[in-house]
PAFI-472526 format. One record per residue (C-alpha): x negated, y negated, z negated; chain; residue number from 0. Coordinates in pm, whole numbers, always signed. Example, Ala and Ser with C-alpha at 12.3 -4.5 7.8 and 13.67 -1.06 7.14 Angstrom:
<rs>
-1230/+450/-780/A/0;
-1367/+106/-714/A/1;
</rs>
This chain:
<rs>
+426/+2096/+5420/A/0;
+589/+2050/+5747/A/1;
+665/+2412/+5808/A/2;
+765/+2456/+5418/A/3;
+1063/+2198/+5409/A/4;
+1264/+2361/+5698/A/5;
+1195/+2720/+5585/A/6;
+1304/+2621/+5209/A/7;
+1623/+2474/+5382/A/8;
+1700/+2789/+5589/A/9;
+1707/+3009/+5342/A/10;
+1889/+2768/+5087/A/11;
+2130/+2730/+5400/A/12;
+2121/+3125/+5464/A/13;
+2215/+3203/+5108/A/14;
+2497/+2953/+5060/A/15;
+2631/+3055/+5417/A/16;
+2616/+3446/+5286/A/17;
+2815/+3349/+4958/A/18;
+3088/+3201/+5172/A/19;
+3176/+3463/+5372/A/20;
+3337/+3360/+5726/A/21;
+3348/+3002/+5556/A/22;
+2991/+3000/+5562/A/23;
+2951/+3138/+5868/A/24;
+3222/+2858/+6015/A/25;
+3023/+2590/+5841/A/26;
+2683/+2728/+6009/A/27;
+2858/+2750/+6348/A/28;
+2968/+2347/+6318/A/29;
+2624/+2278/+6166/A/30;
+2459/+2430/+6470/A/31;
+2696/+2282/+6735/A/32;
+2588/+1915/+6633/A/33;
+2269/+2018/+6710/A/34;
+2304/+2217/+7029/A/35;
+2524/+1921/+7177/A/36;
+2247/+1718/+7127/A/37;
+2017/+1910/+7280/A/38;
+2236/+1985/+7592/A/39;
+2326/+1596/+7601/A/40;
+1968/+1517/+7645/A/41;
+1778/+1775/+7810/A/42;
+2106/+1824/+8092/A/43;
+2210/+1466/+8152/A/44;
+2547/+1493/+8366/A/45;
+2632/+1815/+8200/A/46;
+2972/+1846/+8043/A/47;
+2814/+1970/+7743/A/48;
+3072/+2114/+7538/A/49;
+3126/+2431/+7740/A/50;
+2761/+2513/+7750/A/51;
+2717/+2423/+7384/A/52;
+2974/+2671/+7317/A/53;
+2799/+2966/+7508/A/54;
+2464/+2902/+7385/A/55;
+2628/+2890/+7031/A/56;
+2854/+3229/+7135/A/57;
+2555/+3408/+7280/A/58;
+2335/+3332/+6959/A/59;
+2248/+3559/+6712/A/60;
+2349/+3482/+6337/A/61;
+1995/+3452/+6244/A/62;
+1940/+3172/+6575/A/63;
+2300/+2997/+6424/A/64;
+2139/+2951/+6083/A/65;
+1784/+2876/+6216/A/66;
+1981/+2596/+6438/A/67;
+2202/+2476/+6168/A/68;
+1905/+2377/+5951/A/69;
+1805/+2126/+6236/A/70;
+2205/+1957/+6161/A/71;
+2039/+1888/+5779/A/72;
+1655/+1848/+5825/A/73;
+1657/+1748/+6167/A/74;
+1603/+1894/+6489/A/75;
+1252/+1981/+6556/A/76;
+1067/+2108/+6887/A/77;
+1100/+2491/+6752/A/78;
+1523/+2439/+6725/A/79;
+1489/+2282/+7090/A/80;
+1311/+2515/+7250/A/81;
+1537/+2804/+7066/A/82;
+1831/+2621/+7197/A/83;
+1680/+2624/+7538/A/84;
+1587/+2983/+7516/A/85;
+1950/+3105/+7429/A/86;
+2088/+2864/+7710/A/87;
+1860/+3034/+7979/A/88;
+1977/+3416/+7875/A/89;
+2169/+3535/+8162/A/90;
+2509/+3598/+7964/A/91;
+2508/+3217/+7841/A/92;
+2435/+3107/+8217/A/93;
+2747/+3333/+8309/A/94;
+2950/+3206/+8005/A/95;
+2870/+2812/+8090/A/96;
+2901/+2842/+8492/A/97;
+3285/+3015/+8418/A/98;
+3360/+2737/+8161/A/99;
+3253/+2491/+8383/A/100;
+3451/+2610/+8655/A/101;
+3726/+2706/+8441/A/102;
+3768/+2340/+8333/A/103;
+3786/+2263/+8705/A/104;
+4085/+2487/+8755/A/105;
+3884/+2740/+8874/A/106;
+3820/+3098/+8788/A/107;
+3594/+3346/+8835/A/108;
</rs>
């Protein structure tokens, strides 16, 4: 039953966010930066999060946005952490969140 709910909710989620076009996809993208926020709040305390959240959400695949998303309306479990994780250790979302960082710092590389 556990693994039912979410999976019902993703492709409810998936199908609505199809329908809508770029709307849907916009909606998704919010959804799943709640989420990823969190995540990056908690598990990097210190950590301007709003950079990295944007990388990890810019260096996600559609299918990881709406997967993440679903956490925003049936709450985040272990599987959308570690996911979130995942994405934030691939080397182009390290590269993304080090130049934002540094970006916001006046710096450029």
């Amino acid at each position: 039953m556990r693994l039912v709910l979410p999976l019902i909710g993703m492709m409810v989620l998936g199908g609505c966010m199809q329908d809508l076009g770029p709307t849907g996809d916009t909606l998704a993208r919010e959804a799943a930066k709640g989420v990823v926020n969190n995540v990056v709040q908690t598990r990097f305390p210190g950590v301007n999060a709003a950079p990295v959240t944007d990388c990890i959400i810019d260096n996600a695949s559609a299918a990881e946005i709406l997967q993440i998303a679903t956490g925003a309306a049936m709450g985040a479990t272990p599987e959308t952490t570690n996911l979130v994780l995942e994405i934030a250790q691939r080397p182009e979302t390290i590269r993304c969140s080090l130049n934002n960082s540094l970006s916001l710092q006046g710096l450029n590389l």
